[in-house]
PyMOL Python script that loads the backbone (N, CA, C, O; Angstrom):
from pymol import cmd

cmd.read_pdbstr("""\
ATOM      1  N   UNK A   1      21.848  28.015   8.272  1.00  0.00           N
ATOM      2  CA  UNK A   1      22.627  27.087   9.069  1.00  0.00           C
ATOM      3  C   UNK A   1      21.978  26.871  10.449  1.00  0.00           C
ATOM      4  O   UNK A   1      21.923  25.832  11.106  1.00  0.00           O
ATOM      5  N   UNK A   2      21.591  27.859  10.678  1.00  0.00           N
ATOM      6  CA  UNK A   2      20.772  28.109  12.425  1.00  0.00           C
ATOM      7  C   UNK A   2      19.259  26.947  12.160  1.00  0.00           C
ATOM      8  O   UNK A   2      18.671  26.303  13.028  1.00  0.00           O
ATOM      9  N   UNK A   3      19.087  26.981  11.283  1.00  0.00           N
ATOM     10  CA  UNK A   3      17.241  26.283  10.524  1.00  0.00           C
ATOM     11  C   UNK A   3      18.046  25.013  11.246  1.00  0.00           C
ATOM     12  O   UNK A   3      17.935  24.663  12.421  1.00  0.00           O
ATOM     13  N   UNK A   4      18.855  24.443  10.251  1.00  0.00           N
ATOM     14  CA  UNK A   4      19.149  23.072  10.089  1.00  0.00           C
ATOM     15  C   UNK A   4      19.491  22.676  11.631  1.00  0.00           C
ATOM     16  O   UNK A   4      18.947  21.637  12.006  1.00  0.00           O
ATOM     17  N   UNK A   5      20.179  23.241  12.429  1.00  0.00           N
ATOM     18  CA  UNK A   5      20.592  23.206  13.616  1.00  0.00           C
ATOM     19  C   UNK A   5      19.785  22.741  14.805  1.00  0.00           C
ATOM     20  O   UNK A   5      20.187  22.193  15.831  1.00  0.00           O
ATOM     21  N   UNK A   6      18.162  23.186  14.332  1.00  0.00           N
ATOM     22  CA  UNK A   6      17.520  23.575  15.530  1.00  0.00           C
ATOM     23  C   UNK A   6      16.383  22.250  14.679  1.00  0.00           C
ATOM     24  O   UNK A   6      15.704  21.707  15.551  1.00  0.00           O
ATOM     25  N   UNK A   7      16.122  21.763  13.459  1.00  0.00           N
ATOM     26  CA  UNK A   7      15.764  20.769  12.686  1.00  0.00           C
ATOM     27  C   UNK A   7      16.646  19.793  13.744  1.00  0.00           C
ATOM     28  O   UNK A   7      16.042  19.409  14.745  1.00  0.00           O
ATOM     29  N   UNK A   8      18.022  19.384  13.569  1.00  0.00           N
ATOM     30  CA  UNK A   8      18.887  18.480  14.214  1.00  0.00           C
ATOM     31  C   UNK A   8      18.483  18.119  15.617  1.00  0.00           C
ATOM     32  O   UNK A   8      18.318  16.958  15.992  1.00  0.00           O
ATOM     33  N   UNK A   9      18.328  19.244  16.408  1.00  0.00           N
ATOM     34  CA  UNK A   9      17.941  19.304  17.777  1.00  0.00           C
ATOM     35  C   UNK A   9      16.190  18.393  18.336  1.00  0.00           C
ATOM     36  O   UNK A   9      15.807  17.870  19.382  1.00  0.00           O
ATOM     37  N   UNK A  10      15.569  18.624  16.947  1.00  0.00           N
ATOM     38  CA  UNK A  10      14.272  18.512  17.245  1.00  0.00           C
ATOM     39  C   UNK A  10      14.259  17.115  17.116  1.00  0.00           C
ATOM     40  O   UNK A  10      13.730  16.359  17.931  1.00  0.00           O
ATOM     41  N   UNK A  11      15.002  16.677  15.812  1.00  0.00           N
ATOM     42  CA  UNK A  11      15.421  15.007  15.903  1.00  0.00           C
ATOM     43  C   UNK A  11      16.187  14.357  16.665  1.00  0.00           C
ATOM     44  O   UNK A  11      15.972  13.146  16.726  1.00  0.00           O
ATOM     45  N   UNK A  12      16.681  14.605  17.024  1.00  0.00           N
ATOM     46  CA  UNK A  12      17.261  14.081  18.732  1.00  0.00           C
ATOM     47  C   UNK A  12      16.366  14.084  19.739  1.00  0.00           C
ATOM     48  O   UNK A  12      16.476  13.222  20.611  1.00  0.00           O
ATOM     49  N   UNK A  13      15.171  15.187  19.813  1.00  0.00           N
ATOM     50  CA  UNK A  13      14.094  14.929  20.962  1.00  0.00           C
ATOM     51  C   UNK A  13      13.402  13.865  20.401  1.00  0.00           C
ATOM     52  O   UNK A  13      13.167  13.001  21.247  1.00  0.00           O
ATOM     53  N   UNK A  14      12.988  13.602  19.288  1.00  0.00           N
ATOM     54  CA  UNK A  14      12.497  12.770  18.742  1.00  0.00           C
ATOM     55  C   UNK A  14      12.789  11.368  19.232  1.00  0.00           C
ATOM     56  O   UNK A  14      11.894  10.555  19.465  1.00  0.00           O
ATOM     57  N   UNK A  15      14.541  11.032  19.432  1.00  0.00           N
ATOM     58  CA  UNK A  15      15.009  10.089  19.165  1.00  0.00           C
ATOM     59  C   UNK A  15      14.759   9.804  20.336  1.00  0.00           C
ATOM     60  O   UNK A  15      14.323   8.682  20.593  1.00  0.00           O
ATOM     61  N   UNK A  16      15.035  11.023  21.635  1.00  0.00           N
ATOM     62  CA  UNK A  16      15.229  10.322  22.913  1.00  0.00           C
ATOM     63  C   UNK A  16      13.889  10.209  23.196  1.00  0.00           C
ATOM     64  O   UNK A  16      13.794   9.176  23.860  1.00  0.00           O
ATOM     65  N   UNK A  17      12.773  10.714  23.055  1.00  0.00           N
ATOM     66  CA  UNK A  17      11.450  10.414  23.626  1.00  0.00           C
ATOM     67  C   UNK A  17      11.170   9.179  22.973  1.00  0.00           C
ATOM     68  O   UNK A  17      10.103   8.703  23.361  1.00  0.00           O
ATOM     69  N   UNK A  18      11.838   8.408  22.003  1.00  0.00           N
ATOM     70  CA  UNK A  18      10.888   7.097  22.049  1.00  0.00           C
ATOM     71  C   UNK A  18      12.157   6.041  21.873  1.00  0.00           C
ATOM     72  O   UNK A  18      12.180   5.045  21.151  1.00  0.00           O
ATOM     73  N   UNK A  19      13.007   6.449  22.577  1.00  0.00           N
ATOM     74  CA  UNK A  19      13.435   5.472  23.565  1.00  0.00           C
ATOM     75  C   UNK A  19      13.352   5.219  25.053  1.00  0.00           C
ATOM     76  O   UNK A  19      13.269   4.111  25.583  1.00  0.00           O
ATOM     77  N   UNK A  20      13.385   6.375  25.646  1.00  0.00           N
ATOM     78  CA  UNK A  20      13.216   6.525  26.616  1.00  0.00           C
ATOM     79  C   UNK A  20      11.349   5.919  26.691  1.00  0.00           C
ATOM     80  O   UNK A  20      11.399   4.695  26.812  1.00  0.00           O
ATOM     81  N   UNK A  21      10.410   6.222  26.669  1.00  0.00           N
ATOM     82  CA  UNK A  21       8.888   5.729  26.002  1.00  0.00           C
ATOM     83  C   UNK A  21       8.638   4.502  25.901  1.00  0.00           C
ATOM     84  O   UNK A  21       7.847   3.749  26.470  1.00  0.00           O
ATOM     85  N   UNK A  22       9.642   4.344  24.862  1.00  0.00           N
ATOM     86  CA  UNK A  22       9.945   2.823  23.934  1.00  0.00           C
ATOM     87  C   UNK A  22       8.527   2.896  23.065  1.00  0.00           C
ATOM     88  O   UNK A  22       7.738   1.952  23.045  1.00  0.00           O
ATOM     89  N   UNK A  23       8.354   3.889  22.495  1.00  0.00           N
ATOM     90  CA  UNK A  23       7.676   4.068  21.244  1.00  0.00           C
ATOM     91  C   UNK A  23       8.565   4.418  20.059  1.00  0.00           C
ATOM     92  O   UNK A  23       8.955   5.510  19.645  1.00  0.00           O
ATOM     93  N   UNK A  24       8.807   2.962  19.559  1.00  0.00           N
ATOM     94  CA  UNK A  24       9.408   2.746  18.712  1.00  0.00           C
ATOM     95  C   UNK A  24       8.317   3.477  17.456  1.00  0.00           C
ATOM     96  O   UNK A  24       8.733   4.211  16.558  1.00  0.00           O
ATOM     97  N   UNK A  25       7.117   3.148  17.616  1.00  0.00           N
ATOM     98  CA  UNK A  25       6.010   3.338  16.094  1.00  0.00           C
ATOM     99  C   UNK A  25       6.415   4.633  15.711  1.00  0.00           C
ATOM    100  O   UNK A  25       6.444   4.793  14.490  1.00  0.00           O
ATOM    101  N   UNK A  26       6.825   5.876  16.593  1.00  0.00           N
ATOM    102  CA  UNK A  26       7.000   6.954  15.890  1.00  0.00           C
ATOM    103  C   UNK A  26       8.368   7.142  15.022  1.00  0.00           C
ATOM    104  O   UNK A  26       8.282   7.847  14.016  1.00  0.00           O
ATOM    105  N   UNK A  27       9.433   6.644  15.299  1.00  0.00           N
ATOM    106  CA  UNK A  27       9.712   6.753  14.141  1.00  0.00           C
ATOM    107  C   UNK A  27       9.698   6.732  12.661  1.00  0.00           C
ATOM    108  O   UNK A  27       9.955   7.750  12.018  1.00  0.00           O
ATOM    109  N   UNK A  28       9.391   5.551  12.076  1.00  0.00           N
ATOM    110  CA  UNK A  28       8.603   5.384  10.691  1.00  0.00           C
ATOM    111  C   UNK A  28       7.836   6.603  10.683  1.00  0.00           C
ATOM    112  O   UNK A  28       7.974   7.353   9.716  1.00  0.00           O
ATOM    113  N   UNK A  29       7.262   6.829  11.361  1.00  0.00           N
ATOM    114  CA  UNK A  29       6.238   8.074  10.938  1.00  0.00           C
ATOM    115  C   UNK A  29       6.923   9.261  10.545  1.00  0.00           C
ATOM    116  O   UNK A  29       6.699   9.755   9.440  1.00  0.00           O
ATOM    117  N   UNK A  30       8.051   9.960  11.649  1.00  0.00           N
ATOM    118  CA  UNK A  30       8.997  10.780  11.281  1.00  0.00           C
ATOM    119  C   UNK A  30       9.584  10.786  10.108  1.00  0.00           C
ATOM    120  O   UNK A  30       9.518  11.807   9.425  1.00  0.00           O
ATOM    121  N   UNK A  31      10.305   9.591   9.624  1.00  0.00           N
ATOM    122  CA  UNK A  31      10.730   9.353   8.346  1.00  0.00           C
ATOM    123  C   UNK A  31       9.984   9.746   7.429  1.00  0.00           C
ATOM    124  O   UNK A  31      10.368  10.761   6.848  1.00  0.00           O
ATOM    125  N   UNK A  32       8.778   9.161   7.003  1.00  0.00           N
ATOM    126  CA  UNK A  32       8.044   9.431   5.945  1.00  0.00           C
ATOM    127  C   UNK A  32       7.767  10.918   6.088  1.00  0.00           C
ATOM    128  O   UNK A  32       7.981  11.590   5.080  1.00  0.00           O
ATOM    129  N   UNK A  33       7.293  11.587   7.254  1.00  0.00           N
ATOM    130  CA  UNK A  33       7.422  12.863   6.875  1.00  0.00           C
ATOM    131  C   UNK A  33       8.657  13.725   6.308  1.00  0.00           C
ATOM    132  O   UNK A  33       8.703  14.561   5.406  1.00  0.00           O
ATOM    133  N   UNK A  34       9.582  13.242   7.121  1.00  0.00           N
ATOM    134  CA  UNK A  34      10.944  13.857   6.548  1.00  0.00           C
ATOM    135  C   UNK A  34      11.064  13.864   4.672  1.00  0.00           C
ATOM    136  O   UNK A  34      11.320  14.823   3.943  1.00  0.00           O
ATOM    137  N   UNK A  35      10.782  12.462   4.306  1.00  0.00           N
ATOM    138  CA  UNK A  35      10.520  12.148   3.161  1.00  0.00           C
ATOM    139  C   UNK A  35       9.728  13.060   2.071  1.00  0.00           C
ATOM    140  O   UNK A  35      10.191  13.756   1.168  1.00  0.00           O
ATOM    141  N   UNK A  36       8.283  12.808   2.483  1.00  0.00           N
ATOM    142  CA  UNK A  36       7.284  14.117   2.342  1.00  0.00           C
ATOM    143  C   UNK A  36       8.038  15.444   2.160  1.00  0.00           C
ATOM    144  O   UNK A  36       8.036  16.155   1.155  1.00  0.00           O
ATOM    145  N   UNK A  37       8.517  15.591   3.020  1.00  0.00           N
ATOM    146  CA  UNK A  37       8.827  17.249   3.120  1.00  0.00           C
ATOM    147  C   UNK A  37       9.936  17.364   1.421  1.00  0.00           C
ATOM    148  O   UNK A  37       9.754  17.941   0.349  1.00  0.00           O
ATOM    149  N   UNK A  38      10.984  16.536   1.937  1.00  0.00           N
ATOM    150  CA  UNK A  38      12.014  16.857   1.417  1.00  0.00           C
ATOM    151  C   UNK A  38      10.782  16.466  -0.401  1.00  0.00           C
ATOM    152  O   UNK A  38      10.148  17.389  -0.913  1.00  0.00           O
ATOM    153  N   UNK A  39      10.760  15.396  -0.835  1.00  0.00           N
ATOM    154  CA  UNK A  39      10.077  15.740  -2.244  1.00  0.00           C
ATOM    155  C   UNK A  39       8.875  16.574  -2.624  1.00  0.00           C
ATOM    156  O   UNK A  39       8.283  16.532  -3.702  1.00  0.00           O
ATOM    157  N   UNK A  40       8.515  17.581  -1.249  1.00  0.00           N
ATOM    158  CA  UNK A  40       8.015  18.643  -1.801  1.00  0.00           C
ATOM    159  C   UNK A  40       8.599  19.825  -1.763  1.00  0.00           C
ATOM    160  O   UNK A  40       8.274  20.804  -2.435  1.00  0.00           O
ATOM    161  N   UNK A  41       9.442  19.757  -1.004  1.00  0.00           N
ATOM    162  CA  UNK A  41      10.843  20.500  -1.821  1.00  0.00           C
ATOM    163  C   UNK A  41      11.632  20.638  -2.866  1.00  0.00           C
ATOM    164  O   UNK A  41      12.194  21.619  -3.352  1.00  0.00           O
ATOM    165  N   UNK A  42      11.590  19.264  -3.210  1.00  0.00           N
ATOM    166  CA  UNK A  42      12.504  18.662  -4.620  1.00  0.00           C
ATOM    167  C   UNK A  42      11.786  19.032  -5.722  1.00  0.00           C
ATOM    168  O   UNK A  42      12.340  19.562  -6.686  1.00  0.00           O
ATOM    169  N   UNK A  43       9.947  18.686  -5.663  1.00  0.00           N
ATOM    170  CA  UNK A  43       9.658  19.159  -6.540  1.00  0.00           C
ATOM    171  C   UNK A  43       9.078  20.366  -6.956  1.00  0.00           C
ATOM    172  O   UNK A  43       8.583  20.561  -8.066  1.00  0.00           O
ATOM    173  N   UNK A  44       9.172  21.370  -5.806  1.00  0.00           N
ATOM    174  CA  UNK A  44       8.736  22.547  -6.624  1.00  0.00           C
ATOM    175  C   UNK A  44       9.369  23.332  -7.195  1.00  0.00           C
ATOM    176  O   UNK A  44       9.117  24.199  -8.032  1.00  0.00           O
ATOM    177  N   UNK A  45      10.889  22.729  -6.322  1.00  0.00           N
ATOM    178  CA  UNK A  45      12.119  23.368  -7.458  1.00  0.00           C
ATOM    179  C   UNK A  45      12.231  23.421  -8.556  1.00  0.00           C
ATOM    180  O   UNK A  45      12.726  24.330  -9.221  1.00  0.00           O
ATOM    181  N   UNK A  46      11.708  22.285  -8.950  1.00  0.00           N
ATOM    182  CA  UNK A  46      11.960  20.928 -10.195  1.00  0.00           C
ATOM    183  C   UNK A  46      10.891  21.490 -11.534  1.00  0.00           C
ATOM    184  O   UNK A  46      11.152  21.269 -12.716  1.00  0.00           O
ATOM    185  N   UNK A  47       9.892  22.106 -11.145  1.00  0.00           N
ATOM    186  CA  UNK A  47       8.583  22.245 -11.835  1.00  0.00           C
ATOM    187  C   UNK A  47       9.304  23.010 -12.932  1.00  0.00           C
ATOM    188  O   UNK A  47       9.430  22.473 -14.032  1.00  0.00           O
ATOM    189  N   UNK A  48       9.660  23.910 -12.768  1.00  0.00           N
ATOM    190  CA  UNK A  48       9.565  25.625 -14.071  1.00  0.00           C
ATOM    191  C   UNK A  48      11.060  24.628 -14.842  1.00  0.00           C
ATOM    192  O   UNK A  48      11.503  25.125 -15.878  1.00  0.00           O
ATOM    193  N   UNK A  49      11.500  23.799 -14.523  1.00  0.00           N
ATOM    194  CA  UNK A  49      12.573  23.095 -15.595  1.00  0.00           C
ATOM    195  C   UNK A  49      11.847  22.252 -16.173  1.00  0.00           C
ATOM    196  O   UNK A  49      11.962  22.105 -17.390  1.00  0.00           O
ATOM    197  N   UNK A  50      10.810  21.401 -15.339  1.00  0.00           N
ATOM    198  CA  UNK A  50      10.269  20.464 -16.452  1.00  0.00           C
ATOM    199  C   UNK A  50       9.188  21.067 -17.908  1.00  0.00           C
ATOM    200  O   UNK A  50       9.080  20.819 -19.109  1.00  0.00           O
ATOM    201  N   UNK A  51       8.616  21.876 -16.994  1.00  0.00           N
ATOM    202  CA  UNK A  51       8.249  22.699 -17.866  1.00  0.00           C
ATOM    203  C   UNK A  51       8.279  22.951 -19.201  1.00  0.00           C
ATOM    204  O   UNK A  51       7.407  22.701 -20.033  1.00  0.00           O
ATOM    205  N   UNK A  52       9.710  23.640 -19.403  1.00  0.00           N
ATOM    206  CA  UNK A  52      10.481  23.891 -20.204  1.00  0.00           C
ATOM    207  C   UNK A  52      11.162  23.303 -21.088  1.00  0.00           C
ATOM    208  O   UNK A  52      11.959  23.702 -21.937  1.00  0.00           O
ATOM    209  N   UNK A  53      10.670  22.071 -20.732  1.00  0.00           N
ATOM    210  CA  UNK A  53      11.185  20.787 -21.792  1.00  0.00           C
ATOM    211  C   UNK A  53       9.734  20.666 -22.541  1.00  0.00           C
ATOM    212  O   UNK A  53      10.037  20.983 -23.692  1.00  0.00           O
ATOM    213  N   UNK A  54       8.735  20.468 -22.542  1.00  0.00           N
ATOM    214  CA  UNK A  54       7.796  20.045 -23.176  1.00  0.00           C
ATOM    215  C   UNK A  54       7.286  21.256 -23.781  1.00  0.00           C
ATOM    216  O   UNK A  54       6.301  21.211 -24.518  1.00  0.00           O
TER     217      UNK A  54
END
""", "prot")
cmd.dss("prot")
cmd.show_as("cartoon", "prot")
cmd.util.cbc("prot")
cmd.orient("prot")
């Protein structure tokens, strides 16, 4: 719960440094990493089930 918390915090610096900046370009970038992360999360969970089907 403390991870996610301090994840939350880091996206809010995120948010305010590129407004405050007005570097808008970094967002998109953030996203796709967020993205990134999370389906390499998804899939290494995912592996030893698919597996197991074939």
């Amino acid at each position: 719960m403390l991870f996610l918390k301090h994840i939350g915090r880091l996206l809010k610096e995120f948010g305010e440094f590129a407004w405050h900046n007005k570097a808008w370009w970094i967002i998109p970038i953030v996203l796709v990493l967020l993205l990134l992360a999370a389906l390499l999360v998804v899939g290494q969970s995912a592996a030893p089930f698919i597996y197991t089907l074939f």
